[in-house]
N, C-alpha and C positions, 0 to 999 in steps of 0.2 A: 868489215869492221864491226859491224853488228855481233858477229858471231865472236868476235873478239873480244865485246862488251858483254856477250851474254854467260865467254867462261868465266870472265870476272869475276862476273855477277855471279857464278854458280860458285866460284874457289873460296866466293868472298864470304857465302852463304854457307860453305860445307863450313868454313873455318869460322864463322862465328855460330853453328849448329857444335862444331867441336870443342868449340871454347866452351857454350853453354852448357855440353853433359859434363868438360872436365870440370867445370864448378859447382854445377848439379850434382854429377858424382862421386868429384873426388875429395877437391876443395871444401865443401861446406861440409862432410863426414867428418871427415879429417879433423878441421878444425873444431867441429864440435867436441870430437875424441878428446882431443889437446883439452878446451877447453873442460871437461868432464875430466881429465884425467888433473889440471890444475887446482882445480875447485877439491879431487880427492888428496893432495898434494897438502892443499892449504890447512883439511878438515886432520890431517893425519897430522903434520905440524901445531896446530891447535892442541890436541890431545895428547900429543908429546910435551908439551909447554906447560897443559892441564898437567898431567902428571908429574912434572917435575917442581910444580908448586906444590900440589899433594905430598909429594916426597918429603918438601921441605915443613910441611906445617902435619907431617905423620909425628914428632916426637912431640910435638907442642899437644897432642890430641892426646897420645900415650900417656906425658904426666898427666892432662886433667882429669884423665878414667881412671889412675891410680888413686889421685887425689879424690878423686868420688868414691873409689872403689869403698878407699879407707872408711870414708864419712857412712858407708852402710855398714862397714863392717862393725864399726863403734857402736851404731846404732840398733846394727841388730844383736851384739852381745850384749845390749843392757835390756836388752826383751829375752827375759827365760822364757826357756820348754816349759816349765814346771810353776805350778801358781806357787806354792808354798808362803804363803801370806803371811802367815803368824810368826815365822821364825823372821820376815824382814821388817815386819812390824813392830819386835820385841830388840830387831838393830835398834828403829828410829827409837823406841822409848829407851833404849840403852844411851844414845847417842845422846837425850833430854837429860838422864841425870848424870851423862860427864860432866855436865855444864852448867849443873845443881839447879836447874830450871824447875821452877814449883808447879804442881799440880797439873801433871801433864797426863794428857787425855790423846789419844790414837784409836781412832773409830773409824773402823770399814762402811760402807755403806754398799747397797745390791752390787752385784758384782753386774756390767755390759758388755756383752757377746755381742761380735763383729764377724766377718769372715775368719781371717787369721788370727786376728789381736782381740783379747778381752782386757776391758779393764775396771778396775775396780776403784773407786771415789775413798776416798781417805781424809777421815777430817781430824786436826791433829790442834791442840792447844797446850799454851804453859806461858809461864809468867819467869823473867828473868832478867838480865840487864842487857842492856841489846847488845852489847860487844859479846856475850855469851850468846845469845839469839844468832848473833852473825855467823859467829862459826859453827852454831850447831847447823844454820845453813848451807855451810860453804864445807862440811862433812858429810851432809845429806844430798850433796852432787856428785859427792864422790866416792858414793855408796857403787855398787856392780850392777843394781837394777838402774830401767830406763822409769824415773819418778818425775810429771810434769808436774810443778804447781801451778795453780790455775788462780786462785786468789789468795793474798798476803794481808791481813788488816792485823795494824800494832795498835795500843791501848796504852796510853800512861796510865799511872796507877793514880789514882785519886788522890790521894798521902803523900805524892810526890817525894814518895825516896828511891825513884828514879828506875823504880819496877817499871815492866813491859809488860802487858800482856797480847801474847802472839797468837792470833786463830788464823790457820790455814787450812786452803781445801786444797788437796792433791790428788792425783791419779796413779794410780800404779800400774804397768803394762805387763802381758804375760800372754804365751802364745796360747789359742784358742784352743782346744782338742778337737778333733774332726768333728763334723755334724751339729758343731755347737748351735743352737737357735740366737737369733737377731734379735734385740730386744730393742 
């Protein structure tokens, strides 16, 4: 009987040695694999899902780069190549006596180099009725050049016949020539 207990004991010992390499070796591989190959399953589905909201918000990205595009392109055609100052200077005094605006004055002052962009200060005065004053502003935006004004001060006329007197200081921009110095 002993020897009967002791194959038991041995079949019982091979078979739980068996069971433990097939979990040791086969078992826990295995399902590591599985579980690594789900885990790439799940990262691959993510990125498919990523992608197809990308898909969806590609033409919403398309207009707004065109919509920028535009906004430089506006911007950089009212920045000439070419300083040419005098001939857009002799616009804006042109532009003052459409508008029979008195005693009008358009003075440059130093011109300031940047990298690309120079620009040049402009102080520009005249006397007129501000509905004239208004549109000679609202022609001097819609001039070709890129013109900031920088400050607007209006003056009634003392005599109160309804005169204005307009001094403004403006900027005028113009692409810089290579090697320009920084002032």
């Amino acid at each position: 009987m002993v020897l009967h207990d002791r194959q038991q004991l041995v079949i019982a010992l091979v078979a739980l040695v068996m069971g433990a390499v097939f979990i040791l070796g086969q078992y826990l591989p295995v399902r590591s694999r599985a579980a690594a190959v789900e885990q790439a399953r799940r990262q691959q589905s993510l990125a498919i899902t990523r992608g197809a909201a990308d898909t969806r918000q590609l033409p919403i990205v398309q207009e707004r780069l065109a919509a920028i595009q535009a906004v430089i392109n506006e911007y950089e055609s009212g920045i000439t190549a070419d300083r040419d100052l005098g001939s857009f200077l002799t616009r804006i005094a042109d532009l003052m006596n459409r508008y029979s605006l008195a005693n009008p004055v358009v003075a440059p002052a130093e011109e300031v180099h940047a990298e690309a962009i120079a620009c040049i200060p402009v102080h520009m005065q005249c006397t007129g009725r501000f509905q004239d004053l208004f549109q000679f502003y609202r022609d001097l935006a819609a001039l070709d050049r890129f013109i900031r004004i920088e400050q607007v001060r209006l003056t009634n006329d003392e005599t109160l016949t309804g005169a204005v007197t307009m001094t403004t200081q403006a900027v005028v921009f113009y692409r810089s020539p290579a090697g320009a110095s920084t002032k």
